[in-house]
C-alpha positions as CSV (number, residue, x, y, z in Angstrom):
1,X,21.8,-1.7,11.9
2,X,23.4,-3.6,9.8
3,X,22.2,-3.9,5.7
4,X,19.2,-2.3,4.8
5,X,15.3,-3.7,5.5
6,X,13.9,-4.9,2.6
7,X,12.2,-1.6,1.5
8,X,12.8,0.3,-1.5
9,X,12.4,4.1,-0.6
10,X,14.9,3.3,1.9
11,X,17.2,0.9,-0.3
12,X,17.2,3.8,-3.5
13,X,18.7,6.9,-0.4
14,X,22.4,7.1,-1.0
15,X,24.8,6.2,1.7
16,X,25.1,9.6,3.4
17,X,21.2,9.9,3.5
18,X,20.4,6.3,5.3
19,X,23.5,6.6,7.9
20,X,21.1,9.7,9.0
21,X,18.2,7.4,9.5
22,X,19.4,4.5,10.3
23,X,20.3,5.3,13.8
24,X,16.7,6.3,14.7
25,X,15.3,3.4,12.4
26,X,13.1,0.5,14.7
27,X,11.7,-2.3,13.6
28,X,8.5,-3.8,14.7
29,X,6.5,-7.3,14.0
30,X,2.7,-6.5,13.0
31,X,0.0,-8.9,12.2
32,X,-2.5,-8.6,9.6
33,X,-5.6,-6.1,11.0
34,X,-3.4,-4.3,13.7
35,X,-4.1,-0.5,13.7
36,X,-1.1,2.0,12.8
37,X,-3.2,5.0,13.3
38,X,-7.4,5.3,13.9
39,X,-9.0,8.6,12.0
40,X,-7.8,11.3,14.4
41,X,-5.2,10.2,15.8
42,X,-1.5,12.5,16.1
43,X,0.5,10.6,13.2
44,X,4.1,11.2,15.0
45,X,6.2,8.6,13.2
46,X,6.6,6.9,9.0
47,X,6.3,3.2,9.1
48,X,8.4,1.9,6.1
49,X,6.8,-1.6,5.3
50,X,9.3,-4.8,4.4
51,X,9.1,-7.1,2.5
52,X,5.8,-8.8,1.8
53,X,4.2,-5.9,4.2
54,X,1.2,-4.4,3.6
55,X,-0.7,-1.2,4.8
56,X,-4.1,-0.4,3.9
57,X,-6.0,3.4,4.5
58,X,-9.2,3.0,5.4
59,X,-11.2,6.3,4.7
60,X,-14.7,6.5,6.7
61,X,-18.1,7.0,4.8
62,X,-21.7,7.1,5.8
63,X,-23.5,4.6,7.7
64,X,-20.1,3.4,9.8
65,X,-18.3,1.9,6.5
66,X,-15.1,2.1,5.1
67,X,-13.5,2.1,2.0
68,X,-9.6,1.1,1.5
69,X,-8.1,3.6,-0.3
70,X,-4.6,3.0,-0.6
71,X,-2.5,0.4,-0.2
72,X,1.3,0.8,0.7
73,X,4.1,-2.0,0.9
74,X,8.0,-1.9,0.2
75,X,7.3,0.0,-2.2
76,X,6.9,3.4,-0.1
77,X,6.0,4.7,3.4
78,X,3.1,5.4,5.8
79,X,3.2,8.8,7.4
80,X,4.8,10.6,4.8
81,X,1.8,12.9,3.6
82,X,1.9,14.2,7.2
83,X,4.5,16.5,7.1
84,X,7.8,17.2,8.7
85,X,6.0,17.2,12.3
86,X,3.4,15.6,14.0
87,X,-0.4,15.4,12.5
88,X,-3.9,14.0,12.1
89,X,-4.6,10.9,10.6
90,X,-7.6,11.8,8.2
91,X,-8.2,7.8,7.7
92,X,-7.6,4.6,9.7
93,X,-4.2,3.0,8.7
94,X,-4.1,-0.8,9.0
95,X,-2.4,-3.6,8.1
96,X,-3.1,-5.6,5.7
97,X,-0.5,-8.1,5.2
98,X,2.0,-8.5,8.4
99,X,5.1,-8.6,8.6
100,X,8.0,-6.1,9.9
101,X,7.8,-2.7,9.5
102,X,11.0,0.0,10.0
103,X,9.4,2.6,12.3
104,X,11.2,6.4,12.6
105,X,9.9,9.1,14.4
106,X,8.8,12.3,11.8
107,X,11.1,14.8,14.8
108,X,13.9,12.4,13.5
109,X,13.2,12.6,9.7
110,X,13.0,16.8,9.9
111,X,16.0,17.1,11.6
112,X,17.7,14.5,8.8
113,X,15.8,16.6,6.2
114,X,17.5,19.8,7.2
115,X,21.2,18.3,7.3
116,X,20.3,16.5,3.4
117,X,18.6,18.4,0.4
118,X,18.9,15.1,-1.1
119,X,17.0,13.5,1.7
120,X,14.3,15.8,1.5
121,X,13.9,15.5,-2.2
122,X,14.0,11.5,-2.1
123,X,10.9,12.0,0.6
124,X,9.0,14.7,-1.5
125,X,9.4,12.5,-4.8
126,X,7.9,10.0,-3.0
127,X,4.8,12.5,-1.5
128,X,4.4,12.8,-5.5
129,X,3.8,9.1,-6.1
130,X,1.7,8.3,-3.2
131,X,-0.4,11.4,-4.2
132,X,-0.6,10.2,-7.8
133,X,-1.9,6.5,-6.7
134,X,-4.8,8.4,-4.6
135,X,-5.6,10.5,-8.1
136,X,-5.3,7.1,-10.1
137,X,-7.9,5.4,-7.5
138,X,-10.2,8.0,-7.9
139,X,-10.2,7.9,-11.0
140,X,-10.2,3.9,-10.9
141,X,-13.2,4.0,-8.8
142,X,-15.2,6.6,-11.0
143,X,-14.5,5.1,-14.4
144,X,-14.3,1.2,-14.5
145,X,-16.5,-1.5,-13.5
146,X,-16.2,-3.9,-10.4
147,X,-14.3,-7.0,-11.8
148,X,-11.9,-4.4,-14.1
149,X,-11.1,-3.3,-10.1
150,X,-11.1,-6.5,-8.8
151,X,-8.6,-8.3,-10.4
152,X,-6.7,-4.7,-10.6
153,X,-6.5,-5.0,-6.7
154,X,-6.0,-8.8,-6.4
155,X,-3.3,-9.1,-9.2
156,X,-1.9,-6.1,-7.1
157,X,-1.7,-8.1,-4.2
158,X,-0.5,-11.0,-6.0
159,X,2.6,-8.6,-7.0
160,X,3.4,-7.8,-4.0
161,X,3.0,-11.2,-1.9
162,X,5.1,-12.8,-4.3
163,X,2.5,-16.2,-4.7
164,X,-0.6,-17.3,-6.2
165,X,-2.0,-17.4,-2.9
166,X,-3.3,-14.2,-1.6
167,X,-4.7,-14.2,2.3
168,X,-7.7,-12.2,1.1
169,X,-11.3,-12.8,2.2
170,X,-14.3,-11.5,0.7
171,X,-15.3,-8.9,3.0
172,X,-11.9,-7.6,2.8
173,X,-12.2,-7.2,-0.9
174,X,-15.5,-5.7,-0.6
175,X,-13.6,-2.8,1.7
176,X,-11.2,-2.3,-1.0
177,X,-14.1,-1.8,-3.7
178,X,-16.2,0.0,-1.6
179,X,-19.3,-2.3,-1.8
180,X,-21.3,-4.9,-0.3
181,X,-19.9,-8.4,0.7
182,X,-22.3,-10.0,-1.0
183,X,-21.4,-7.7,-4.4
184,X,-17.6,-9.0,-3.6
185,X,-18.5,-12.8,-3.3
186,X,-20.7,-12.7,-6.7
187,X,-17.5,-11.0,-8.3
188,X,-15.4,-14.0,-7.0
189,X,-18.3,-16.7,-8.2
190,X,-17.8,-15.2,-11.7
191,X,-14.3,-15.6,-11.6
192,X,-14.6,-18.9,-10.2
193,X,-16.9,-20.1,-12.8
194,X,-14.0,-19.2,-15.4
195,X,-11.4,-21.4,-13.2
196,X,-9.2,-17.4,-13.0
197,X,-9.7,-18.0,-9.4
198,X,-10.2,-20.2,-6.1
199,X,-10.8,-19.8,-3.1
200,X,-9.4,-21.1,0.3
201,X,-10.4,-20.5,3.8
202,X,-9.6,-17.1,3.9
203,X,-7.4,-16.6,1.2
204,X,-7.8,-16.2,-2.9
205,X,-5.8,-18.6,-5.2
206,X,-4.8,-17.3,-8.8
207,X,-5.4,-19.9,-11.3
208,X,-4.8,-18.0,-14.3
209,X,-3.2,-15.1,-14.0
210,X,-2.8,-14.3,-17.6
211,X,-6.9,-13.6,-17.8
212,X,-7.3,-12.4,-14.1
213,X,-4.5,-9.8,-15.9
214,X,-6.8,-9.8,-19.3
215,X,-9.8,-8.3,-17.3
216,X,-8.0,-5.8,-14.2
217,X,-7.7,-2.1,-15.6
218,X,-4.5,-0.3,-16.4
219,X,-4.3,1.6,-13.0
220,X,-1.4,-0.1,-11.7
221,X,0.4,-0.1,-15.0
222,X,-0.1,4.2,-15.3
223,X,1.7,4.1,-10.9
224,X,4.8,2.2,-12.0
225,X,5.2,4.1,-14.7
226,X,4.9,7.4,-12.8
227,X,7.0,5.7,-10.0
228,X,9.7,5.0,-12.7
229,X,9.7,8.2,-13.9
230,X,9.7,10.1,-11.0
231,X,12.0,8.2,-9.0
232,X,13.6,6.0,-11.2
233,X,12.2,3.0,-10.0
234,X,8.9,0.2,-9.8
235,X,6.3,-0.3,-7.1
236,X,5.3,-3.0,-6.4
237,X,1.6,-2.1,-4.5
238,X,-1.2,0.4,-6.2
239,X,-4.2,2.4,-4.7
């Protein structure tokens, strides 16, 4: 390989530590809905999203639904809260936002682990934060209202895509808030009314970002800052 993919855990290893991935690094091409791992499945490999890449979990409830807990771009890695070695998928992993992902098999990431102890502390600071955004969403989900999430998770998106338009439908917003279509679309109505949004054929257009900012909760504010602090850098995607 030659550079480094446009991901950040992987851009913030020091020289020594990525020569000892690189080699086993792949990247792949995904398209938005294509499934990393299904609930059960043997997680055997951490997919390290680039650049506007997005991967959503998807953790199963009653009556067949799911609710998107998680979402995970450049910013971090998928796989990572498996372990050193081969696992279960407790949710379905999919993605969200294509694009190329750097695949590396979790054999190859142990055996690099035991040659660095800086390696495996840049991968354990990182099991921190992606722990801390599912504590934040739980939080998120318990103690502020639908539009507070809404725009929280849209102006998330918006980060991370780069654009004020965000390939988003409304039953894919409903999965990330955990309720009805119908709840989603009235959510978007009322943000339309206020001309903060539009919509598109598939997609969400940010007309004001300033008040779709105004009325999204802290959550993603209270990650970067834990991302800063524990490894010295931003994210750029929330849960």
């Amino acid at each position: 390989m030659t550079g480094r993919p446009q991901n950040d855990l992987l851009r913030q290893l020091n020289h020594q530590d990525f020569e000892l991935l690189a080699p086993h690094l792949q990247p792949i091409e995904l398209e938005a809905s294509q499934i990393l791992h299904h609930a059960g499945d043997d997680v055997a490999a951490v997919h390290f999203p680039c650049g506007p890449a997005l991967v959503s979990f998807a953790v199963p409830v009653e009556d067949d639904r799911e609710v998107e807990s998680l979402l995970v771009g450049r910013e971090g890695a998928v796989g990572i809260a498996a372990g050193p070695s081969s696992s279960l998928a407790y949710s379905r992993m999919v993605v969200k936002f294509g694009g190329t992902l750097m695949r590396l098999p979790l054999r190859a990431l142990e055996q690099a682990q035991q040659r660095s102890a800086t390696l495996q502390e840049a991968f354990a600071r990182y099991a921190d934060c992606q722990f801390a955004q599912l504590l934040q969403t739980a939080a998120c989900n318990a103690a502020h209202s639908i539009e507070q999430r809404a725009a929280k998770w849209i102006m998330s998106a918006q980060e991370h895509i780069g654009g004020a338009e965000i390939p988003l439908t409304h039953e894919q917003l409903a999965g990330m808030l955990g309720v009805s279509r119908s709840y989603a679309s009235r959510v978007i109505q009322m943000f339309k009314a206020r001309r903060i949004l539009a919509t598109r054929r598939g997609a969400i257009l940010i007309l004001d970002a300033a008040a779709l900012e105004a009325r999204a909760c802290c959550c993603n504010d209270w990650v970067k800052k834990h991302f800063h602090e524990v490894r010295g850098g931003a994210t750029t995607a929330e849960g």
